[in-house]
TIZA-551740 format. One record per residue (C-alpha): residue in three letters; y, z, x. Coordinates in steps of 0.2 Angstrom, whole numbers. Each point is the difference from the previous one (the first is absolute). Layout:
REM TIZA-551740
SITE	ALA	Y	Z	X $
...
This chain:
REM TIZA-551740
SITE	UNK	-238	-39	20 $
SITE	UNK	10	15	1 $
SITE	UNK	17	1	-6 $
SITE	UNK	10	1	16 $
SITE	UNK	-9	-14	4 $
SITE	UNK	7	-12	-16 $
SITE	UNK	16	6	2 $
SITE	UNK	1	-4	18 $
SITE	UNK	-9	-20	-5 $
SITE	UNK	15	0	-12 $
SITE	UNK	16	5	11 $
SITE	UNK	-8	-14	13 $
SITE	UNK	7	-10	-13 $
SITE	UNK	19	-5	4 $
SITE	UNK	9	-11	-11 $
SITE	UNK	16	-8	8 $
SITE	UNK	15	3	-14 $
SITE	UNK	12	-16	-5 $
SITE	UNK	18	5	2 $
SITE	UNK	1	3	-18 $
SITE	UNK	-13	13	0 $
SITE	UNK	9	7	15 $
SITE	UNK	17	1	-7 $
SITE	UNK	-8	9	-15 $
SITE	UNK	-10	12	11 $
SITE	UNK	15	5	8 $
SITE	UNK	11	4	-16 $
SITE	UNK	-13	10	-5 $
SITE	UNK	-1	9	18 $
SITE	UNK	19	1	-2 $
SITE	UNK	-1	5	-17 $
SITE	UNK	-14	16	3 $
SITE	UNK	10	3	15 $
SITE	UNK	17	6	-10 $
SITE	UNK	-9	6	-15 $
SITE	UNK	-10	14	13 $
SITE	UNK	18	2	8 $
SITE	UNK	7	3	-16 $
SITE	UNK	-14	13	-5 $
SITE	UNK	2	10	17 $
SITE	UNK	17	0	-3 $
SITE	UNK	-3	8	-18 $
SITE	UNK	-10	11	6 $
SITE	UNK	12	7	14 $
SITE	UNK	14	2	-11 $
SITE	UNK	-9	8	-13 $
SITE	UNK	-5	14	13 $
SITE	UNK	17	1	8 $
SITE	UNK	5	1	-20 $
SITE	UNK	-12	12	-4 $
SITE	UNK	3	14	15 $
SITE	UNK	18	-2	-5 $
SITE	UNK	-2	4	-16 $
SITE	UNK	-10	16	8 $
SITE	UNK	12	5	10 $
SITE	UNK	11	-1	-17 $
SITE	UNK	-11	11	-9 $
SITE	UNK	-4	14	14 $
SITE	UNK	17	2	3 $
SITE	UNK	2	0	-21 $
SITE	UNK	-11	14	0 $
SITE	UNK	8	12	14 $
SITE	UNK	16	-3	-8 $
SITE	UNK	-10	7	-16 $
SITE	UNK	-4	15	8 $
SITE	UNK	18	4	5 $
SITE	UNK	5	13	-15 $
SITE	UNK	21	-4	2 $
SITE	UNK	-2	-19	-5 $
SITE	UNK	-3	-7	-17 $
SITE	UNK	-7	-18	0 $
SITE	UNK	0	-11	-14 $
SITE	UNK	6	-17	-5 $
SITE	UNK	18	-6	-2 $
SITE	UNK	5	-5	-18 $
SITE	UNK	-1	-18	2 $
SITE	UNK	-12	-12	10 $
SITE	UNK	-13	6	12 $
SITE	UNK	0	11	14 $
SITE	UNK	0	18	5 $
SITE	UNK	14	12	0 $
SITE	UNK	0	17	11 $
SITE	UNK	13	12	-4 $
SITE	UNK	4	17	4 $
SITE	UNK	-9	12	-11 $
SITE	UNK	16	11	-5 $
SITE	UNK	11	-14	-2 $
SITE	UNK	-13	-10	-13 $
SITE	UNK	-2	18	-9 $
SITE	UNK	17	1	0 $
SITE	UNK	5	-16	-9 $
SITE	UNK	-15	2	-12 $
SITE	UNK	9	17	-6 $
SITE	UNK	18	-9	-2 $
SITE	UNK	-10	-12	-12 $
SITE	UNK	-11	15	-9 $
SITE	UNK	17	10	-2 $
SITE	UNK	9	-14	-9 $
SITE	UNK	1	7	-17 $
SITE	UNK	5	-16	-7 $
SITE	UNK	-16	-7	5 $
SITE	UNK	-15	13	-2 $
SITE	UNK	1	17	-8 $
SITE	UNK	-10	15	3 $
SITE	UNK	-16	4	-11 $
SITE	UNK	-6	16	-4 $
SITE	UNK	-19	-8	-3 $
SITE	UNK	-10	-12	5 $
SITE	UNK	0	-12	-15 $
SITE	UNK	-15	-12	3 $
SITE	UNK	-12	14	-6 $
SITE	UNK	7	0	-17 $
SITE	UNK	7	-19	-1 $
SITE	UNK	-21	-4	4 $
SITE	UNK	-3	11	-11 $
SITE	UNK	11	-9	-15 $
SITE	UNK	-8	-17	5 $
SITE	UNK	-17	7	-3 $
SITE	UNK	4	8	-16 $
SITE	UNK	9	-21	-6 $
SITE	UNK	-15	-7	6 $
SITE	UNK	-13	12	-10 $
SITE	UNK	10	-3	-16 $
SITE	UNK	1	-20	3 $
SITE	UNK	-19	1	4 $
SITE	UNK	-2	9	-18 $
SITE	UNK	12	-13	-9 $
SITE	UNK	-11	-17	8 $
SITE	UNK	15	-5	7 $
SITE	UNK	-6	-2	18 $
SITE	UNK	-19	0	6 $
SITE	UNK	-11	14	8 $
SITE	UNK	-2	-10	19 $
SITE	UNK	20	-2	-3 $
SITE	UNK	0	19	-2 $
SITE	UNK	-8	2	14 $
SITE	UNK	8	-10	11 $
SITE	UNK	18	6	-6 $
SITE	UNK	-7	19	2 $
SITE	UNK	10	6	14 $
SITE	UNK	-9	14	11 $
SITE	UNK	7	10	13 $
SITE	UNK	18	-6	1 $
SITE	UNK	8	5	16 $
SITE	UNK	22	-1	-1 $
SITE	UNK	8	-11	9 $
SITE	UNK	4	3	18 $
SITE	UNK	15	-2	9 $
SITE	UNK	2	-11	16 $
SITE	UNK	15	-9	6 $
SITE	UNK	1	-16	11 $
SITE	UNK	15	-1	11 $
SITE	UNK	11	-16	0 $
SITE	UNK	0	-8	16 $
SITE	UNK	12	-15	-4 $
């Protein structure tokens, strides 16, 4: 017998449900029914999310290009703050030209302050006072200074 024909002999088969079985069949229907709605519904939403969030991010990136704005982040919480390029250099020089805040170098420091750290290290190295793999991870190499950025206040 091939197996079209035993599936067809066993669908012939019907079996009349009690009201119970019926009442559970259609909680479960019911059930499947919103849990599929509720899927489809993620789904969409999750597009419509996502091409917003491209549209976000193209037009991100064509403001990038623009050369007159700066973007960055504000100073507190999250978000994206676009400002005039001359105005942000502007308030960055008021804060670098505060004398009672920063003060000009002649050199760059790091070179020789990496340099002294080295030197502490080799000599607690020598005296046992710290390991060889604590040497090594405390070795600093390539120290680049700190960088400058400010973050506007947007409060």
């Amino acid at each position: 017998m091939s197996e079209l024909e035993e599936k067809t002999k066993a669908g012939a088969e019907v079996r009349v449900l009690t009201a119970q079985e019926m009442a559970l069949a259609s909680n479960l229907r019911s059930i499947t029914d919103s849990f599929r709605f509720q899927a489809n519904r993620f789904c969409h939403k999750r597009y419509r999310d996502n091409l917003e969030h491209e549209q976000y991010r193209s037009l991100l990136m064509h403001l990038k290009e623009d050369e007159s704005l700066v973007i960055t982040r504000p100073d507190k919480g999250r978000g994206v703050v676009l400002m005039n390029k001359n105005e942000y250099l502007s308030k960055m020089y008021t804060i670098v030209n505060d004398s009672s805040k920063f003060k000009r170098l002649s050199t760059d420091p790091t070179v020789t302050r990496e340099q002294n750290l080295i030197k502490l290290l080799n000599r607690l190295l020598k005296e046992k006072s710290i390991t060889e793999q604590f040497f090594k991870m405390s070795c600093p190499k390539g120290s680049n200074p700190g960088r400058l950025y400010g973050l506007p206040k947007i409060h």
